[in-house]
C-alpha positions in Angstrom: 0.0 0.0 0.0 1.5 3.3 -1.0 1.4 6.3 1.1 0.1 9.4 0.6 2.9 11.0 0.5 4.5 8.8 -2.1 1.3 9.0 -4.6 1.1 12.9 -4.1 5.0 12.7 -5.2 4.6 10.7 -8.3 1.3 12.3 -9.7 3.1 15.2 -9.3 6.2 14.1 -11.7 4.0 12.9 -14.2 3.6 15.9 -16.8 7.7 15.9 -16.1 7.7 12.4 -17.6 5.1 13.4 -20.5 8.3 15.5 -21.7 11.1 13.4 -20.7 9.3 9.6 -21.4 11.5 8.4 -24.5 14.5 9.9 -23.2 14.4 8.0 -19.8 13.4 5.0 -21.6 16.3 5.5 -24.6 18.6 5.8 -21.3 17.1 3.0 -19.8 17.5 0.6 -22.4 20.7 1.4 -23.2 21.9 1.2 -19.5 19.9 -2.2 -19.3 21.6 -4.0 -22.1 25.7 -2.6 -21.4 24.9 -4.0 -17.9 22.9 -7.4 -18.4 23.1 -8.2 -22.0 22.1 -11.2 -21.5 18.3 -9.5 -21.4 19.1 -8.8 -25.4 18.0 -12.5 -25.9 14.4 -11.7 -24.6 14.2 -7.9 -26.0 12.9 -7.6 -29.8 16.1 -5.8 -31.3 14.1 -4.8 -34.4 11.4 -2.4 -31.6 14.3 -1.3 -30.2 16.2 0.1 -33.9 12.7 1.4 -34.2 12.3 3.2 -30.9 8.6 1.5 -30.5 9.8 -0.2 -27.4 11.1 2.6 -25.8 7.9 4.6 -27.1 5.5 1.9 -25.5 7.5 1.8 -22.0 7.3 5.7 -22.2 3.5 5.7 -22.4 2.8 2.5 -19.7 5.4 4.7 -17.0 3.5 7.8 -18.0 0.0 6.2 -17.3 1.3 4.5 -13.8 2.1 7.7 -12.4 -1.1 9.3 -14.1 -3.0 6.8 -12.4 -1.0 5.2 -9.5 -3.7 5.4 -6.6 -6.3 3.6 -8.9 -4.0 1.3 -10.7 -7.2 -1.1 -11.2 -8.1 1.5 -14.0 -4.5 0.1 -15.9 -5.7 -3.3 -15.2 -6.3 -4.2 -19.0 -3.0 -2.4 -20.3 -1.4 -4.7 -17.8 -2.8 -7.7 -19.2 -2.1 -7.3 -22.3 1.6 -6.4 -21.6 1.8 -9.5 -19.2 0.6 -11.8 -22.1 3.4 -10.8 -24.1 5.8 -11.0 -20.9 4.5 -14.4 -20.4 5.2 -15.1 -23.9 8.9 -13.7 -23.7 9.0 -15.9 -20.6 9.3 -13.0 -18.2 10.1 -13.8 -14.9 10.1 -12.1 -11.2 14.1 -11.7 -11.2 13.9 -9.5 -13.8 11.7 -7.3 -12.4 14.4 -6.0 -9.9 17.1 -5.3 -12.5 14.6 -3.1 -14.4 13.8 -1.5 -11.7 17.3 -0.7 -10.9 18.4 0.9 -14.4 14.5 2.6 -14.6 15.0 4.4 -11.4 19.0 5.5 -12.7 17.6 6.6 -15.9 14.9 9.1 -13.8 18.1 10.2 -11.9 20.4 10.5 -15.0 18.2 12.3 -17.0 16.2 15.0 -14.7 19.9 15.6 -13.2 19.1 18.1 -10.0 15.2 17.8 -10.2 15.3 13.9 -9.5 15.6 14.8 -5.8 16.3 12.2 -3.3 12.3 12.2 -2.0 11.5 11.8 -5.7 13.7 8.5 -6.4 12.8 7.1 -3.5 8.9 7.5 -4.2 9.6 6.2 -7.7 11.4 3.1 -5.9 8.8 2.5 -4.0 5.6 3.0 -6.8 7.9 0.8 -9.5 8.0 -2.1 -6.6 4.0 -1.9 -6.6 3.6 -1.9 -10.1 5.9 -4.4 -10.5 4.1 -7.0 -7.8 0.9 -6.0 -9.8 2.4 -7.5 -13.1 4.4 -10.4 -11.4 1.0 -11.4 -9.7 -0.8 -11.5 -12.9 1.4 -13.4 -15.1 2.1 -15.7 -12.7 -1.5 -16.6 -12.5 -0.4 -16.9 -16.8 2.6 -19.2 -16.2 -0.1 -21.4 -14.4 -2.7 -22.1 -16.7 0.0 -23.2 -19.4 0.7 -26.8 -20.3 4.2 -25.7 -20.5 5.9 -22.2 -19.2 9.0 -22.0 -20.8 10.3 -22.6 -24.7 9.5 -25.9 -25.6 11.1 -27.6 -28.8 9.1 -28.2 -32.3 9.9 -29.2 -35.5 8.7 -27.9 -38.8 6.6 -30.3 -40.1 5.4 -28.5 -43.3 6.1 -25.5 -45.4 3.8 -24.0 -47.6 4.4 -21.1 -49.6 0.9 -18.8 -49.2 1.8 -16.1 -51.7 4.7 -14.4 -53.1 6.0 -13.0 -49.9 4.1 -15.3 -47.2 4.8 -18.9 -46.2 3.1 -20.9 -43.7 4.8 -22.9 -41.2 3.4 -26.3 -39.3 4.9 -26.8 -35.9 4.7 -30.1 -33.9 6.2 -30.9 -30.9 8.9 -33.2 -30.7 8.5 -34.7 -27.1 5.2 -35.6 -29.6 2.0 -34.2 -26.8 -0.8 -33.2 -28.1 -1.5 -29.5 -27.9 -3.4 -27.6 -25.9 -6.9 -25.6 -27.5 -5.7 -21.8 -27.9 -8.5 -19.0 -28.3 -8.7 -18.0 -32.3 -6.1 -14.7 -32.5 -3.5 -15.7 -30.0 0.3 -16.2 -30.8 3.1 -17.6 -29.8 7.0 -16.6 -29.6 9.4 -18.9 -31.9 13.1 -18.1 -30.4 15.9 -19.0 -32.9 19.2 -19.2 -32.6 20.9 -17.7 -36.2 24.4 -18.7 -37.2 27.0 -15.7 -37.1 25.0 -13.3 -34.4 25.7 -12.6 -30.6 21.9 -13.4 -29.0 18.5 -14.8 -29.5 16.0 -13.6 -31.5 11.9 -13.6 -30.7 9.5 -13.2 -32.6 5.6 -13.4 -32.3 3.3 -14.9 -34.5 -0.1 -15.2 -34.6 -1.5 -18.9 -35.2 -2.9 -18.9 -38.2 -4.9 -22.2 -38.1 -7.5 -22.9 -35.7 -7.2 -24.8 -32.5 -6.3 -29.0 -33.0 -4.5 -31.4 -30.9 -1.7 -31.9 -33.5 0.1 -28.9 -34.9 0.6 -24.9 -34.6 0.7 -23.5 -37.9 2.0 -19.5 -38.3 2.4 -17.7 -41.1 5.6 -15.0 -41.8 6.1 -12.2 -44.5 9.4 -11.7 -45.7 10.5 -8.5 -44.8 12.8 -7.0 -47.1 16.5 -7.7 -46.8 17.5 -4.2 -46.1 14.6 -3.6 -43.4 17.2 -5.2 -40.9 17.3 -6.2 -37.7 13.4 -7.1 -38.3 13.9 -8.7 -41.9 16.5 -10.9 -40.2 14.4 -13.1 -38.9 12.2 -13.2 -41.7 13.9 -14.1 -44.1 16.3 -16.0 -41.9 12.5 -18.2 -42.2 11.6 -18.3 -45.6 15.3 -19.0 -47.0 16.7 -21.6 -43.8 14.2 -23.3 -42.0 12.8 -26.2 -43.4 11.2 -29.5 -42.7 13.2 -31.1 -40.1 14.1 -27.9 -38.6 13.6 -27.4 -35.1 12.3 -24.4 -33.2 11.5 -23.2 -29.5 8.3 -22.2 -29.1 6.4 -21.1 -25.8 2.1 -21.9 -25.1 -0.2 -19.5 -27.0 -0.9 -15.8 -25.3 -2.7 -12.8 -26.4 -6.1 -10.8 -25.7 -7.1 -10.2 -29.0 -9.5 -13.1 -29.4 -12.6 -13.4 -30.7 -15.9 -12.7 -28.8 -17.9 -16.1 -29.7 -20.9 -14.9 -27.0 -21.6 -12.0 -29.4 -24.6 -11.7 -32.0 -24.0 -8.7 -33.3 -22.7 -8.4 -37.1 -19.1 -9.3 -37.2 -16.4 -7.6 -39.4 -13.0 -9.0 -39.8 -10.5 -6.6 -41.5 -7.1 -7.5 -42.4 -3.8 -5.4 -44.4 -1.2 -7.9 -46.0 0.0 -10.3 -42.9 -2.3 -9.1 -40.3 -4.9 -11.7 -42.2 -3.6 -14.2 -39.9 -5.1 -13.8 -36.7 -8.2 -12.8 -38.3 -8.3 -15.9 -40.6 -7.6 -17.9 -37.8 -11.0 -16.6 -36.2 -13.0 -17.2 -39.6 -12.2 -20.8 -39.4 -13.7 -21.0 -36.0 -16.9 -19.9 -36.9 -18.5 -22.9 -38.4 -17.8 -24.4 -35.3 -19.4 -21.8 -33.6 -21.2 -19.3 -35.3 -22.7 -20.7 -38.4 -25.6 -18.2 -38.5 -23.5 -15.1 -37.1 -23.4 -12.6 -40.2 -19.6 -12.3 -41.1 -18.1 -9.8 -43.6 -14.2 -10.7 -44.1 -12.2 -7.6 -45.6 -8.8 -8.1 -47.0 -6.6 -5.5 -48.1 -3.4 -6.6 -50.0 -1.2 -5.3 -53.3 -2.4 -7.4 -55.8 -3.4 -11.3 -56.7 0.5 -12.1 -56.2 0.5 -11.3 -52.9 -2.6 -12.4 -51.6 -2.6 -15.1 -49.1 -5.2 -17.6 -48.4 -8.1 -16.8 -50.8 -9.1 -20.5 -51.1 -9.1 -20.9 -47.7 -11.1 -17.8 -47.0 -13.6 -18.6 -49.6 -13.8 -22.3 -48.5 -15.3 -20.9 -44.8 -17.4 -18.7 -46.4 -19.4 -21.2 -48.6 -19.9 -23.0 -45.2 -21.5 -19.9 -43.4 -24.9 -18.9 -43.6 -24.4 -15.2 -43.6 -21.3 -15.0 -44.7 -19.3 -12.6 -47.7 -15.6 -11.4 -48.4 -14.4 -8.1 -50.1 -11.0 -8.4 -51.6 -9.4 -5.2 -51.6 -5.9 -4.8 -54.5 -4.0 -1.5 -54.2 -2.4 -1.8 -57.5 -3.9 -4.7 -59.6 -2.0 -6.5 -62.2 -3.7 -6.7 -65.7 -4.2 -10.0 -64.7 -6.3 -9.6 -61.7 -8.0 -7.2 -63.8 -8.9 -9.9 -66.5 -9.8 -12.4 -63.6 -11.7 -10.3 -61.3 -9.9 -11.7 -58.0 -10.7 -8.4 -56.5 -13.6 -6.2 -55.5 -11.8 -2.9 -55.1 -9.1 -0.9 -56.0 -6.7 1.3 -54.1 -6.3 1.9 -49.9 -9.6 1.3 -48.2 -11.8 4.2 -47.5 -14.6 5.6 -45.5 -16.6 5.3 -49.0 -15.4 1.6 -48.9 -17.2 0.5 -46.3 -20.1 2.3 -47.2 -20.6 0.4 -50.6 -20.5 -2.5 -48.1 -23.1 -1.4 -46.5 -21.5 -2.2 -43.0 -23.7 -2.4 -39.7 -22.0 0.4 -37.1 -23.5 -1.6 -34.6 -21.6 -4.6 -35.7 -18.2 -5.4 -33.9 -15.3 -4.9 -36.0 -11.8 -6.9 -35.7 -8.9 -5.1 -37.3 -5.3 -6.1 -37.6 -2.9 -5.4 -40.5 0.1 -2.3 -41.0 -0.3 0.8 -38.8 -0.9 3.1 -41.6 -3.7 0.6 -42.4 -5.4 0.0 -39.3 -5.2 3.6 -38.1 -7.2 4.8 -41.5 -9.7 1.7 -40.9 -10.2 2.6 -37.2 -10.7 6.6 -37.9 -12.8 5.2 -41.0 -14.9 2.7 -38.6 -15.9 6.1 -35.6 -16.6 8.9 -38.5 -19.4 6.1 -39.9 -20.5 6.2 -36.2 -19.2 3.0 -34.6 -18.7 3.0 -31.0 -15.2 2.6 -29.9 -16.1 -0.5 -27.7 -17.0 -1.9 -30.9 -13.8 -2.0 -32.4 -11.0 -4.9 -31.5 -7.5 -4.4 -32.8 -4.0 -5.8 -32.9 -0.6 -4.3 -32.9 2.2 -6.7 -34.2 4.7 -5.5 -31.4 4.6 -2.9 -28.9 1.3 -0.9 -28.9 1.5 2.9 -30.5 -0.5 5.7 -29.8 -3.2 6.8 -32.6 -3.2 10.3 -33.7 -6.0 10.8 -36.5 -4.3 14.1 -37.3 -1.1 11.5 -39.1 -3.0 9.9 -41.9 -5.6 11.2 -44.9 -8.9 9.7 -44.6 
């Protein structure tokens, strides 16, 4: 239980940390991995070139002093984090040794304002938080059939579409695997000849829930969009059948709501399809009747994945329909007609479709994308409640002002 004291303290420093966020976290990071880089074998090193990890700590630091007498109001930001610390295979001993470099960074970087009564309230609120997110993932750790990586062999490799191949992953100590909830992912941690750590990655399961296999589904990124296209490509050109992997026990929040009625939507930009595909397949399983639209946004034919596969669920639904969306069409598609529209998706879009604002809408794809889909989806009127959406690494903030609608 924090004092009074120590709350009045940190409220008070949060507009400080609204300013000086990223460069306490830039400080951080870089203190953290000189110091233990051992912790560069959990981190993503592609977030980190980006700055989105150091962004996303910024904002979840911000929002605990913001709100750190009703920290129940972070509850679901905490969740969602601690799913992907669970993923990383996160545990309590690290907590200390980020707390450590945090609290340095504060010091380092406000200089003479980080007074000694503010480092110690910090010390002090960091120790709650942290019990709050130890406590919650360790409740995590024990509803999983396994808690730390687990070896699997690729089983199969299927090439989806120019840039997108599947993977099949069974495990070799050959147990069957546990049901997942259709959106979830799970880390793969590879080991890649000639570099210093381990690499993670998350991917969403791509396939729907069976006793047998995972199956996940990768882009290649391009070769010079390194450190993320290493691992990529690292993928599509060296693993193969035969080729084992680690792999921890499925996590995420962004699942889909089977109790619902309502109209559902499923929009997808190039890769983000696979979360989203994964909850199409479900349906027939549990929501035959449910009226389904499934929106895909992609390039053109050559780089759309799974059309067969989406069609095939749709000819089993009742209510169901897809809209193939091709930014730049070859004349092939064109002569074909594999597509419904042409260009970015807009706000005039989803009006052809005729979409029901009091439907619930699952979105997952490129940020650019889903951040012109989600403005798109609240100008037609749809309730923010209504709208479910993935990031594919750490969460950003929206800012409507950034993108043309």
């Amino acid at each position: 239980m924090l004092s009074s004291k120590t709350i009045s303290i940190v409220k008070a420093t949060a507009p400080v940390l609204a300013v000086k966020g990223e460069e306490i976290t830039t400080h951080f990071y870089q203190s953290l991995f000189t110091n233990h880089p051992e912790l560069l074998n959990i981190f993503n090193h592609a977030n980190q070139k980006k700055g989105r990890q150091q962004t996303a700590l910024a904002n979840t630091v911000y929002a605990a002093a913001t709100y750190i007498d009703q920290l129940e109001v972070l509850l679901p930001a905490v969740k969602k984090i601690a799913h992907k610390h669970r993923s990383l295979v996160v545990k309590p001993e690290h907590y200390p040794i980020v707390g450590k470099y945090l609290i340095e960074s504060i010091k380092a970087v406000l200089g003479k304002d980080a007074t000694d009564e503010i480092l110690a309230a910090w010390k002090e609120a960091y120790q709650v938080i942290a019990d709050v997110f130890i406590s919650v993932e360790k409740e995590m750790y024990e509803a999983c059939d396994w808690t730390d990586f687990k070896a699997f062999k690729v089983v199969k490799k299927v090439k989806e579409s120019r840039d997108i191949s599947s993977f099949y992953l069974k495990p070799i100590d050959g147990q069957k695997l546990p049901s997942f909830l259709p959106g979830q992912y799970i880390t793969i941690r590879l080991n890649i000849p000639g570099t210093d750590n381990l690499f993670n990655r998350q991917y969403s399961l791509s396939d729907v829930p069976n006793q047998e296999y995972f199956r996940i589904s990768v882009k290649r990124e391009a070769e010079e969009d390194r450190p993320h296209g290493i691992i990529s490509n690292y993928l599509h050109d060296s693993v193969e059948v035969g080729t084992t992997l680690e792999v921890t026990a499925p996590a995420g929040e962004f699942t889909l709501q089977t109790d619902q009625q309502s109209p559902l939507y499923l929009l997808s930009g190039g890769v983000g399809i696979t979360p989203l595909l994964c909850m199409l397949k479900s349906l027939p399983v549990h929501q035959t009747k449910r009226e389904t639209t499934f929106i895909h946004a992609t390039k053109n034919g050559e780089s759309h994945a799974f059309k067969k596969e989406v069609e095939e669920v749709m000819a089993t639904l009742e209510n169901g329909k897809a809209h193939f969306i091709f930014e730049k069409p070859t004349a092939e598609d064109k002569l074909k007609e594999l597509y419904h529209f042409e260009g970015y998706v807009t706000k005039q879009m989803l009006e052809e479709m005729k979409i029901d604002v009091n439907g619930q809408f699952y979105i997952c794809g490129p940020v650019p994308f889903m951040k012109a889909i989600i403005f798109n989806l609240e100008d037609l009127g749809v309730s923010a409640e209504n709208i479910h959406y993935e990031f594919f690494g750490p969460a950003i903030e929206l800012k409507k002002e950034e993108i043309q609608l």
